[in-house]
N, C-alpha and C positions, 0 to 999 in steps of 0.2 A: 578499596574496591577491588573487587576480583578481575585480573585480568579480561580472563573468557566472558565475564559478567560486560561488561563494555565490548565486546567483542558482538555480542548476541544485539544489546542495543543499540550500535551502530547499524547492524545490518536491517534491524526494523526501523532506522531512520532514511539508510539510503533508499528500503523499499516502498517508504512512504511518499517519499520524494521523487522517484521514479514516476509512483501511482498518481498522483498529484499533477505532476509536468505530462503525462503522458495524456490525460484524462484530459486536461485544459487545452491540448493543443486538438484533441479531436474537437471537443465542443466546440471549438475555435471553427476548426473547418466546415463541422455541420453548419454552423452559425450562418459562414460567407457564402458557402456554395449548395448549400442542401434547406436551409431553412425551412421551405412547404413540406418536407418531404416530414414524417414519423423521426421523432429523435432517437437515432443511430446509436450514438455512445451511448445509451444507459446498459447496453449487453456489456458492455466493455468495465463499465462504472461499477454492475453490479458483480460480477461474474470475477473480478479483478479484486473489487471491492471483499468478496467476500474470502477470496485466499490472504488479502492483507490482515483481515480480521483473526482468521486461522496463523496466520505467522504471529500475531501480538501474541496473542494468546499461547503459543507454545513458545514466545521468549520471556514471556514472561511466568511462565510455568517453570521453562529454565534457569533463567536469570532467580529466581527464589531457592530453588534447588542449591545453586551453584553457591550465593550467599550464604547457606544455611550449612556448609560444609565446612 
């Protein structure tokens, strides 16, 4: 395995994990203290959501590159 190749997949696992804990603990708070109110986090879910999407996607554009050399 390529060094940089694990280098590239670790960083879209930390940012998945970030996205994940970060995501849960707002929902968390809409939940306790905003409930009535319009659910808050999905700007956060989607908007977050979709630069995670764009990072997969360019490590793993990379991570193929990088194998294939």
């Amino acid at each position: 395995m390529h060094k940089d190749a694990n280098a590239v997949r670790w960083g879209v696992r930390i940012h998945l994990i970030c996205y994940l804990a970060a995501n849960l603990i707002q929902v968390l708070v809409w939940w306790l203290f905003t409930p009535d109110l319009h659910f808050w986090p999905i700007w956060s879910i989607v908007g977050w959501g979709a630069g995670l999407a764009i990072h997969i996607w360019a490590a793993r554009t990379t991570t193929r590159r990088l194998l294939d050399t």
